[in-house]
DODORO-447950 format. One record per residue: residue in one letter; x, z, y of N, C-alpha, C, CB in turn. Coordinates in steps of 0.02 Angstrom, whole numbers, plus 32768, in hexadecimal, padded with zeros to 4 digits. Last residue first. Glycine has a CB too. Layout:
AXZYXZYXZYXZY/...
***
This chain:
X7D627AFD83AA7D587B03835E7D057B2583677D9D7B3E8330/X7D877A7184297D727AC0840F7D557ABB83D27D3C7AE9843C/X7E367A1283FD7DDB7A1784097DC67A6A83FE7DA679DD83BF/X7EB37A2A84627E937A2684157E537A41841E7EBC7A5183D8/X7EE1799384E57ED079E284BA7EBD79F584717E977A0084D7/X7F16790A85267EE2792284FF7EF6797284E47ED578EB84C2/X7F83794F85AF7F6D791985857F407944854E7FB078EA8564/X7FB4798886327F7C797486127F5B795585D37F71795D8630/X8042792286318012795886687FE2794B864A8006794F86BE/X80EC793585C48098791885DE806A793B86188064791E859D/X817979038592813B792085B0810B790D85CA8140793E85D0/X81A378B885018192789B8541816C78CA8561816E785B853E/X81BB78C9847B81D0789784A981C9789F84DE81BC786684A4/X81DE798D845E81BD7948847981D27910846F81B8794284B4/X822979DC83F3823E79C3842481FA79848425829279B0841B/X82327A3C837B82057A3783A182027A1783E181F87A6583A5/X82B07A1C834B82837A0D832582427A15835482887A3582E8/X82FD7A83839E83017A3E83AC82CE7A15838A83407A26839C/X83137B1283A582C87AF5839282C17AA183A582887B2383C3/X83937B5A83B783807B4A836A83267B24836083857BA3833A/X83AC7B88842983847BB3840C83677B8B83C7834C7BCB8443/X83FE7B0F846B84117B58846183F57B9A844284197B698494/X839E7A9E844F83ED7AB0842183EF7AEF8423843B7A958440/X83647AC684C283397AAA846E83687ACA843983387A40845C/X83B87AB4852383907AFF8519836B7AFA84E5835E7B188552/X83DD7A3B851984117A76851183DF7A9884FC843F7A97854E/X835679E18528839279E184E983A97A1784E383CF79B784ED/X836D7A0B85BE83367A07859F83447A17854E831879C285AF/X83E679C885DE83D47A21860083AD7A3985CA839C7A2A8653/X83E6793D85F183ED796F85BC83FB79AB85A88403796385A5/X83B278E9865483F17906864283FF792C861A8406791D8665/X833178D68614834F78968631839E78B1862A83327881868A/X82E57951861382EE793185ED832D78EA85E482B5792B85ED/X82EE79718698830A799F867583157987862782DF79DB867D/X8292791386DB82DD791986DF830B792E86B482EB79398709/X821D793D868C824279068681827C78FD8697822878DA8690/X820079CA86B0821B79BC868A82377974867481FE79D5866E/X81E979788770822479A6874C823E79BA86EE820E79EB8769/X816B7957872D81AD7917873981F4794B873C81A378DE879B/X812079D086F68146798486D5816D795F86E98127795686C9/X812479FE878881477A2F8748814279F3871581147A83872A/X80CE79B287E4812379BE87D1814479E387A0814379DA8802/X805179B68786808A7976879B80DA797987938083796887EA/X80397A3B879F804F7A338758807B79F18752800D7A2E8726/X801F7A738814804F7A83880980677A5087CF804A7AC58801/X7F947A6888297FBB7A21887280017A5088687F8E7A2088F0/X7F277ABC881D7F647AD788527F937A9F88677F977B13882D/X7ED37A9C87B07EC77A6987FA7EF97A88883E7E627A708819/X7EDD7B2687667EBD7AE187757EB37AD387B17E837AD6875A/X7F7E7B5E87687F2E7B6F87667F207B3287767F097BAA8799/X7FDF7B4886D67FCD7B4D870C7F917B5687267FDF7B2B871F/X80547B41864F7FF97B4B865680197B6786A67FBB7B98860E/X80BE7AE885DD80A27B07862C806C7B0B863C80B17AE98663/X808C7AC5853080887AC48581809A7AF185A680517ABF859A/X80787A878493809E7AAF84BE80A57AB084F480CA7AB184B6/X801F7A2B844680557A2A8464804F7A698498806179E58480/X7FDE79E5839E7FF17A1283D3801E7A1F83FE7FF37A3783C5/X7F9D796B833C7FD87978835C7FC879B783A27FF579268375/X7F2079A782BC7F3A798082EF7F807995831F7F0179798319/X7EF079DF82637F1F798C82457F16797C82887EF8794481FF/X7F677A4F82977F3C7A22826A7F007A2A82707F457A268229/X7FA17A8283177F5E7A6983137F507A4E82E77F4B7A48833B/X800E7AAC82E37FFF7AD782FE7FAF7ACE830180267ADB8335/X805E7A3D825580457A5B828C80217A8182B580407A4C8296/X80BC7A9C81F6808A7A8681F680867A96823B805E7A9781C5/X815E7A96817A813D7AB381B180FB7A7C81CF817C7AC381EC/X81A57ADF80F2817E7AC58102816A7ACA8145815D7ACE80DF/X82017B4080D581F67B10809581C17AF280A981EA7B30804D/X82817BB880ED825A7B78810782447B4E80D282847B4B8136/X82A47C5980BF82C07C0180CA82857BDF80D682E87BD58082/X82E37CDF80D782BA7CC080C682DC7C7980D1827E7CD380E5/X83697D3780E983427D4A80A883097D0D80A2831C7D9D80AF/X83BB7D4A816B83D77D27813983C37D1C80FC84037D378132/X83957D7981DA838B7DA8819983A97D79816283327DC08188/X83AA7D23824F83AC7D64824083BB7D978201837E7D6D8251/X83917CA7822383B67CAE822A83D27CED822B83B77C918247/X83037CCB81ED83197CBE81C283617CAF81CA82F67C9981AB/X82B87CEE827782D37D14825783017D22820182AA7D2C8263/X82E17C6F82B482E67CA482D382FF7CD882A282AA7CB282F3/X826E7C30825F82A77C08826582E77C51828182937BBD82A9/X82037C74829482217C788253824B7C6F823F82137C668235/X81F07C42832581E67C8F82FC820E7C9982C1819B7C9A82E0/X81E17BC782F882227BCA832682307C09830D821C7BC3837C/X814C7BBC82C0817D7BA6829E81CB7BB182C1816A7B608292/X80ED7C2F82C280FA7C0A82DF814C7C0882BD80E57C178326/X80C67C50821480D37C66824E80D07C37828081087C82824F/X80BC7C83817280AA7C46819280A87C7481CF80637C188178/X81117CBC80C981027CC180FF80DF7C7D8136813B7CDA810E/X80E67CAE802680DD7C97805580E87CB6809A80B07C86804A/X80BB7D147FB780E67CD97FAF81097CB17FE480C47CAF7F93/X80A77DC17FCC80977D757FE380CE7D437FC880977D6E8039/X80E37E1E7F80809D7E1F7F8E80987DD57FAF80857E617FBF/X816F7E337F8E81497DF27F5C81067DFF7F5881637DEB7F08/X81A87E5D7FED81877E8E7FBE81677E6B7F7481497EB27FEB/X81B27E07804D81FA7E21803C81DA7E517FF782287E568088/X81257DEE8071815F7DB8806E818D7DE5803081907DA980CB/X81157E6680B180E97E5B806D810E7E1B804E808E7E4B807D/X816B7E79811D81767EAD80CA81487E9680A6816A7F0780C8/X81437E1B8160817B7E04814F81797E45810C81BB7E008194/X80CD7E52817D80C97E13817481117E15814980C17DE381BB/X81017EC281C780C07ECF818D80CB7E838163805B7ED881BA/X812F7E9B8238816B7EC3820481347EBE81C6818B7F29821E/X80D17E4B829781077E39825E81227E61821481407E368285/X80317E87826B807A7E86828B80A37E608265809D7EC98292/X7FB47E7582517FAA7E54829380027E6582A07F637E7D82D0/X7F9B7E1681BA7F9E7E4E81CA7FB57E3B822A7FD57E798191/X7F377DD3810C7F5C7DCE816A7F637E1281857F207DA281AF/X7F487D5D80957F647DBA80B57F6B7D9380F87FC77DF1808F/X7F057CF2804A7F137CFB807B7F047D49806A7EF57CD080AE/X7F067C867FB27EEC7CC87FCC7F0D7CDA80157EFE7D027F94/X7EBF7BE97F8F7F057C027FB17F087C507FD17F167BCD7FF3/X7E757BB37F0E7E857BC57F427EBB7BE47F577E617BDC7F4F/X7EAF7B2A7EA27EAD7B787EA27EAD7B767EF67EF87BA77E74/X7E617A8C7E907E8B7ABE7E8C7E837AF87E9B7EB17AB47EA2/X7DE57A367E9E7DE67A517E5D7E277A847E607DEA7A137E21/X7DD47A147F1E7DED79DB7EED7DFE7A047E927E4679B77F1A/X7D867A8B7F4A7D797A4F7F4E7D797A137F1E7D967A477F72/X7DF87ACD7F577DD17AE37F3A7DA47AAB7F1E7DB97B0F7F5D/X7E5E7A8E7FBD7E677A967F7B7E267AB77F497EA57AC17F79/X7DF67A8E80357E0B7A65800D7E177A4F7FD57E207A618015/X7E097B3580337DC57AFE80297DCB7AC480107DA47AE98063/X7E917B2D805A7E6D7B4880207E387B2C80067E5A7B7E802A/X7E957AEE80D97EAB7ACA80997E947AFF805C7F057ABB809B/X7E467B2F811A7E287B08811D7E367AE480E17E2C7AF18152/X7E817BBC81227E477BB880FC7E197B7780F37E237BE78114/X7EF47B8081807EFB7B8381277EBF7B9981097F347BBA8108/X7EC37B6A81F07EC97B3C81D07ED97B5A81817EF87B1281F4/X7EA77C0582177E787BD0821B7E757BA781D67E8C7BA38257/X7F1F7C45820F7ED87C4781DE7EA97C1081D67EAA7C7C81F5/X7F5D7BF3826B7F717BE182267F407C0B81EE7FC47BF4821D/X7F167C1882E17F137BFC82D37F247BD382757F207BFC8304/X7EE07CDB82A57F0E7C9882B87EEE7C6482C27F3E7C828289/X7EAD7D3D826D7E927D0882AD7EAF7CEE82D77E6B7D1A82D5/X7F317D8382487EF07D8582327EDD7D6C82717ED17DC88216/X7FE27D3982027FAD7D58822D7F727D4C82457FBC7D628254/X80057D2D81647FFC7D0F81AA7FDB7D4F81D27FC77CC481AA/X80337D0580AC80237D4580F4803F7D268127804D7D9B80F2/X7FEB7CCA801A800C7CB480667FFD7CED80A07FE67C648085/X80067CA27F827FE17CD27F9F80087CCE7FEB7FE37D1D7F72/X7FBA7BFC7F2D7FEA7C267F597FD97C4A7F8680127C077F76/X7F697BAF7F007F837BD57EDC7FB37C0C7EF07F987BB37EB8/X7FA67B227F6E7F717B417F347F897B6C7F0E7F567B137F05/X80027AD87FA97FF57B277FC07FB27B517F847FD17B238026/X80197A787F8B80337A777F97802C7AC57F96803B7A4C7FB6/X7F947A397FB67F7C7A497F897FD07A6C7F6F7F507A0A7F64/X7F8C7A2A80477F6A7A51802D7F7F7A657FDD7F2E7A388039/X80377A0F80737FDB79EA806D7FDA7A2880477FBA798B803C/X80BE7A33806580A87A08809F807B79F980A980B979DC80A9/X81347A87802D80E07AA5803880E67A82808180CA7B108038/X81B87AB17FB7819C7A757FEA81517A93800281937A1F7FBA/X81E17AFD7F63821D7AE57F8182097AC17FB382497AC07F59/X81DD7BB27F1581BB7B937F4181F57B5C7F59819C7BC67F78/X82297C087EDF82327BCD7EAD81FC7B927ED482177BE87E4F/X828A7C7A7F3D825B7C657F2782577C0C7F1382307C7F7F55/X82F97CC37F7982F57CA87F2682BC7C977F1683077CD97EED/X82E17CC2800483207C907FEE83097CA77FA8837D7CA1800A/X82347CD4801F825F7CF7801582927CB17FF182447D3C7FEB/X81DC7C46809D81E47C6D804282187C97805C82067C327FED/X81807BFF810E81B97C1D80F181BA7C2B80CC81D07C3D80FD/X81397B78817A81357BB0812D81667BBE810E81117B9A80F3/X81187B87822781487B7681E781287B9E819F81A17B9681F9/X80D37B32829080CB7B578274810E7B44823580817B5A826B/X80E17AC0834780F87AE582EC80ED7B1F82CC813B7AEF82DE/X80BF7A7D83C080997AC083B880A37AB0835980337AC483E6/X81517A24843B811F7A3183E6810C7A7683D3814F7A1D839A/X815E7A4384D5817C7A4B848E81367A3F846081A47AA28481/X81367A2B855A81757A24854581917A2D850D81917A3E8560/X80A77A1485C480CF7A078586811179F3856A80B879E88574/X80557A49863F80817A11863B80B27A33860880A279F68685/X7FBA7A50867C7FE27A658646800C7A24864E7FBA7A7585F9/X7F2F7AB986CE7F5C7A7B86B97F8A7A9686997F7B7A4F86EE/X7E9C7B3086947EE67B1A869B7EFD7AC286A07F097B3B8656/X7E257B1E86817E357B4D86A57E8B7B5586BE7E1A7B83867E/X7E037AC586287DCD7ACA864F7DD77AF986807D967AD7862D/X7E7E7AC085B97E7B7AA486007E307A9B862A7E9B7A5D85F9/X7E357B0E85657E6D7B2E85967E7F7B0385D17EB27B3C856F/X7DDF7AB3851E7DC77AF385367E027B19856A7DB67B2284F2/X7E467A6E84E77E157A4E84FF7DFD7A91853E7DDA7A3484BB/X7EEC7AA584E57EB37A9F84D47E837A7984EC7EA37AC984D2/X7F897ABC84C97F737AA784FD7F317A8F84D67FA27A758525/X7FF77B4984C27FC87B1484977F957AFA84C57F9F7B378456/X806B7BA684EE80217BAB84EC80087B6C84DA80017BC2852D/X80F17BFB84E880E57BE584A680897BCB84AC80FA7C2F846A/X80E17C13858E80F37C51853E80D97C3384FB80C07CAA8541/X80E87C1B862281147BFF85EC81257C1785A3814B7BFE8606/X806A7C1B86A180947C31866A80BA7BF4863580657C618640/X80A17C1B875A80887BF1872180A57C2486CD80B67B93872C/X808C7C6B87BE80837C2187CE806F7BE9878C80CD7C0A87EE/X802E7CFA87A880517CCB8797804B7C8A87BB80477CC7875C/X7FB07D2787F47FE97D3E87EB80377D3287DB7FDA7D5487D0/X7F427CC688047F737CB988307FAF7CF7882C7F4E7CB28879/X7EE87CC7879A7EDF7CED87DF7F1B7D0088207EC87D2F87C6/X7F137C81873E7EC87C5C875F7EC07C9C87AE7E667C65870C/X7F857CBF87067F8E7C7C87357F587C65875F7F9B7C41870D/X7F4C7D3E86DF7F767D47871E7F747CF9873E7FCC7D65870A/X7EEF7D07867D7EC47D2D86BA7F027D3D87017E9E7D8A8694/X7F447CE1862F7F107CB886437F007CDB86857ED47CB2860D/X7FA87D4985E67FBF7D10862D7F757CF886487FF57CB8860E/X7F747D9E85AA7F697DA785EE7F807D71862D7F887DE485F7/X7F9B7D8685237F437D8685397F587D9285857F047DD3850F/X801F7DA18527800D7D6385197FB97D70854080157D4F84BC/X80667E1285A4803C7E0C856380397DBA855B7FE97E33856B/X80F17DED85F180B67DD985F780947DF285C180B17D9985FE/X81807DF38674816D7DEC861181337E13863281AC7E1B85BA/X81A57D6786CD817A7DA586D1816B7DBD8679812A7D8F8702/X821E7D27872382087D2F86E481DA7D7886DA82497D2A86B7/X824B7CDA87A382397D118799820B7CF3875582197D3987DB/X82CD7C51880082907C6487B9828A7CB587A982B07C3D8760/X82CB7BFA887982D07C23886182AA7C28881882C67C46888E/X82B07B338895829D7B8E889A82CE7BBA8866823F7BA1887D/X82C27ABC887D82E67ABE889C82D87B2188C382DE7A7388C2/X827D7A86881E824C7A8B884B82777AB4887F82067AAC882F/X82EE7A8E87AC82CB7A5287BA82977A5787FA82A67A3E8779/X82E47B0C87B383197AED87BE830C7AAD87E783367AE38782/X827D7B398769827E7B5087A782B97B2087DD828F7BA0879D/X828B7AEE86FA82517AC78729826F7AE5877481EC7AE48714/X82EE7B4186B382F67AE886C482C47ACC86E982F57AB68684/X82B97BAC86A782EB7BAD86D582FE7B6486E983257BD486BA/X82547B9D8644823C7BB0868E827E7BA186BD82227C0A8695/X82B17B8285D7826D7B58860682687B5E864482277B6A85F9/X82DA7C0885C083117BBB85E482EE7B9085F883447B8A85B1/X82737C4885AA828D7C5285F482A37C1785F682C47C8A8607/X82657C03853282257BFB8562824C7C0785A481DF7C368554/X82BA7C2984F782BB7BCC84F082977BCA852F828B7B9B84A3/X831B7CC0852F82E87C8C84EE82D77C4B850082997CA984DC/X82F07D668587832E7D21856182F57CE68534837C7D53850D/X82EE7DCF85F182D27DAB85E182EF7D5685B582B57DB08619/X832B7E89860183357E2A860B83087DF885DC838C7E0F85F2/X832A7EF485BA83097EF885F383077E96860E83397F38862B/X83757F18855F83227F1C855183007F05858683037F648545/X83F57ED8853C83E97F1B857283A47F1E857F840F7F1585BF/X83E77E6284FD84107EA684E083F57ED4850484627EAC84E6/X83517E1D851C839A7E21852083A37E6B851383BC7E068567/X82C07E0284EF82E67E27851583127E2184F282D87E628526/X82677D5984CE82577DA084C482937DC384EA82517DB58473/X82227CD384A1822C7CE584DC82497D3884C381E47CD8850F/X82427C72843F82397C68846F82307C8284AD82227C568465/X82747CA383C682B87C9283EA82977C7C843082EC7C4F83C0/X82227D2E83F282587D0B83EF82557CDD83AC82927D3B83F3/X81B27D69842D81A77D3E840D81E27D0983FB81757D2A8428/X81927DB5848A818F7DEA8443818F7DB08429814C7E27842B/X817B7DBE851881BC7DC1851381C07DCF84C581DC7DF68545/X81097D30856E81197D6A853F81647D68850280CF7D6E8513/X81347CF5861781487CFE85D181337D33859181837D0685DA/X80F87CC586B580E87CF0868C81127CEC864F80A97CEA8681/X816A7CAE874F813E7C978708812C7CC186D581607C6886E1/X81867C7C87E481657CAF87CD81317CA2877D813D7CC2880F/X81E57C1E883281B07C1A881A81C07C4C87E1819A7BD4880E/X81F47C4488EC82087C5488A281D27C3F888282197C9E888E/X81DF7C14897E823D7C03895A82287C15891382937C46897B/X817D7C9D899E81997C60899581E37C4C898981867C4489C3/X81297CC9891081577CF4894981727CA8894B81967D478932/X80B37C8788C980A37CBD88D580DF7CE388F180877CD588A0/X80AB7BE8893680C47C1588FF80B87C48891B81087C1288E5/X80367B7A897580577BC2896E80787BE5895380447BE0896C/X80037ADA898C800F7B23894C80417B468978803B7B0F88EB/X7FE07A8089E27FC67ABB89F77FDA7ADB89AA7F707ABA8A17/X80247A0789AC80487A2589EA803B7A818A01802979F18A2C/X805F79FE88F380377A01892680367A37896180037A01890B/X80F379C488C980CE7A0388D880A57A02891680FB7A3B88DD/X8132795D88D280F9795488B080CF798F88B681057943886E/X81AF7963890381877940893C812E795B8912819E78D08941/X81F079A1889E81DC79D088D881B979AD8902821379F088FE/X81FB793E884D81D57973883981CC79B2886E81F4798987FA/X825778DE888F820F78CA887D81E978FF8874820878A28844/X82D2793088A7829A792888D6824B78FD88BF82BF78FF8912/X82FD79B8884082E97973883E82C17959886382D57965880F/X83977A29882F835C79FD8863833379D3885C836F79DC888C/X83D67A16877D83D879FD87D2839A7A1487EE83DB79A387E0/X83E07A87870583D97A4D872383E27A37877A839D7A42870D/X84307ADC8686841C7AE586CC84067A9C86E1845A7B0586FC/X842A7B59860584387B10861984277B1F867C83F27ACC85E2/X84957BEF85F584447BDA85F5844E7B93861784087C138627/X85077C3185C484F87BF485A684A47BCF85B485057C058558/X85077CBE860285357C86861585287C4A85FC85757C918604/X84947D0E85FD84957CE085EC84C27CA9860584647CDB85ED/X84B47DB6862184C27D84863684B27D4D863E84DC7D7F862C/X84627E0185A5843A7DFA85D484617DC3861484277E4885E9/X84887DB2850B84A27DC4853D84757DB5858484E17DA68538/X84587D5384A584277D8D84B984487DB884F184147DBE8477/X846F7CCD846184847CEF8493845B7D0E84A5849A7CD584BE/X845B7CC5839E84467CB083E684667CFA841183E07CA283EE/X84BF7CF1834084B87CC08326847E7C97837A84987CD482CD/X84D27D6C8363850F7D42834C850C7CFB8333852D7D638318/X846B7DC9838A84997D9E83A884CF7D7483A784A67DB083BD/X84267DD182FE84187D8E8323844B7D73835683D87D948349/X845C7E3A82DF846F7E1182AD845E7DC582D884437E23825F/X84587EA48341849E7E8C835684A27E51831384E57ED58357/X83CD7E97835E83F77E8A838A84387E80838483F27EAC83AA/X839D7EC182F1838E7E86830E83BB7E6F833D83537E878327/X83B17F4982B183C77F0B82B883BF7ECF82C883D07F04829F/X83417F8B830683917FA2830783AB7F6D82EC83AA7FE782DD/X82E97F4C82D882E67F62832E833C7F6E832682A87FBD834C/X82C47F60826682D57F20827482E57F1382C4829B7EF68259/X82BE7FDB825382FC7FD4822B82F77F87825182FA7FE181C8/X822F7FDD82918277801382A882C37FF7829282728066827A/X81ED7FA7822B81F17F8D8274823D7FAA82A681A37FAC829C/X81F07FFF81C782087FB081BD821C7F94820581C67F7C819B/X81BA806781F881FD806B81C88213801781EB81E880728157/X8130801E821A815D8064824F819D80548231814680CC8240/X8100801B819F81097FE381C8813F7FFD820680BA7FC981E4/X80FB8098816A81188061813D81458026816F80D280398110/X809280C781AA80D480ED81C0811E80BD819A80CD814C819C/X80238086818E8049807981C8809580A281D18018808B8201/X804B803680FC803C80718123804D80648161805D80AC810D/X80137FDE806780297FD880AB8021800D80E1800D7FA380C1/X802B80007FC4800080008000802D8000803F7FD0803E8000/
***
């Protein structure tokens, strides 16, 4: 049985090493001597519409949640803000020729800071929807991945379709998106005559990863960078599959802004600079999520339908 005082243990022991097994493999130094940098880019400062405001001027002021490395979470000294997402933020601010203030954020709370002008903009792993742009613009810089992991001796070697996963006991987190979709491929498999796919969910990591490590699950499923993260870390799981964020449809990853702020323009042509010289690239490279690299940013583009 799973205790909370169980989960407490696990979480503690992964607090104390996290830090000095990851730093050797990503820069967690509250310094960041290696954070990319870009130019000025006057197309993307002409594009900022005339009447926006930043919330202090000269800075753009961004939301991040900090619990989600390699994309965003705290540097050695608990107090700095490190991960794919800041280096984001730091390549637009650049690009818009501002300052950058990084605000660590709950995830549930960016919405209500950007639509009320607290934020200029958040930057935290957010998925660009049908239903979210009725309240946000969005300009897109990475692939929305999920990964499926195993423990390194597991006889698991591939899980790309449904049926791939039949029979297999899988821990995620409970009203997920990746709940979603894997009770969809269950069904499926049910369907075509195979074994359903039992789902454990639990709402923490450390719970997730000891039912993993416990052989209570066969399966871990996360956001896919997350994992990547911690399989450099712990040196115990492996990769054996990754799915998109929106199956069966393509998802993408945004700058969320408030709607109709006459911000999101320039925050794409600035990531296109950033793309063009390869600022963009570095900060992919430097946190191991190059696999999630765009073609091409976007303002706006189609969403994932409401469920």
């Amino acid at each position: 049985m799973f205790t909370r005082r169980a989960a407490l243990a696990v979480a503690a022991i992964l607090a104390i090493t996290a830090a000095v097994s990851a730093q050797s493999v990503y820069d967690l130094s509250p310094g960041q001597p290696g954070r990319p940098h870009t130019q000025p880019n006057p197309a993307a400062i002409a594009a900022i519409a005339k009447d926006y405001k930043f919330v202090e001027p000269g800075v753009l002021t961004v939301a991040t949640n900090a619990s989600t490395p390699p994309l965003a979470t705290y540097a050695i000294d608990s107090a700095t803000l490190v991960g794919a997402d800041p280096d984001v933020a730091q390549l637009i601010a650049d690009s818009l020729g501002l300052k950058l203030k990084l605000v660590p954020t709950p995830w549930a709370d960016w919405p209500l800071g950007v639509t009320s002008g607290k934020y200029d903009a958040a930057i935290s792993n957010i998925g660009v929807t049908e239903q979210r742009k009725e309240k946000f613009d969005f300009s897109t810089y990475r692939l929305g991945l999920h990964g499926f992991f195993v423990r390194a001796d597991s006889k698991i070697e591939k899980i790309a379709q449904p049926k791939d996963a039949a029979g297999l006991t899988i821990v995620l987190g409970g009203g997920t998106n990746q709940e979603r979709i894997l009770l969809e491929w269950s069904k499926q498999n049910v369907a075509a005559g195979l074994k359903p796919i039992e789902l454990i969910t639990f709402d923490d990591e450390a719970n997730r990863l000891l039912a993993l490590s416990s052989r209570r699950a066969d399966v871990i499923v996360q956001p896919h960078a997350q994992l990547l993260f911690i399989q450099q870390r712990d040196k115990n799981i492996r990769r054996v599959g990754v799915l998109s964020a929106g199956w069966p449809e393509r998802s993408d990853v945004a700058v969320a802004t408030r709607k109709g702020a006459g911000l999101a323009k320039a925050i794409t042509l600035g990531l296109e600079g950033a793309y063009r010289d390869g600022s963009f690239d570095a900060v992919l490279k430097r946190w191991g999520v190059e696999e999630e690299r765009l073609e091409t940013p976007e303002t706006n583009p189609a969403g994932l339908p409401k469920y």
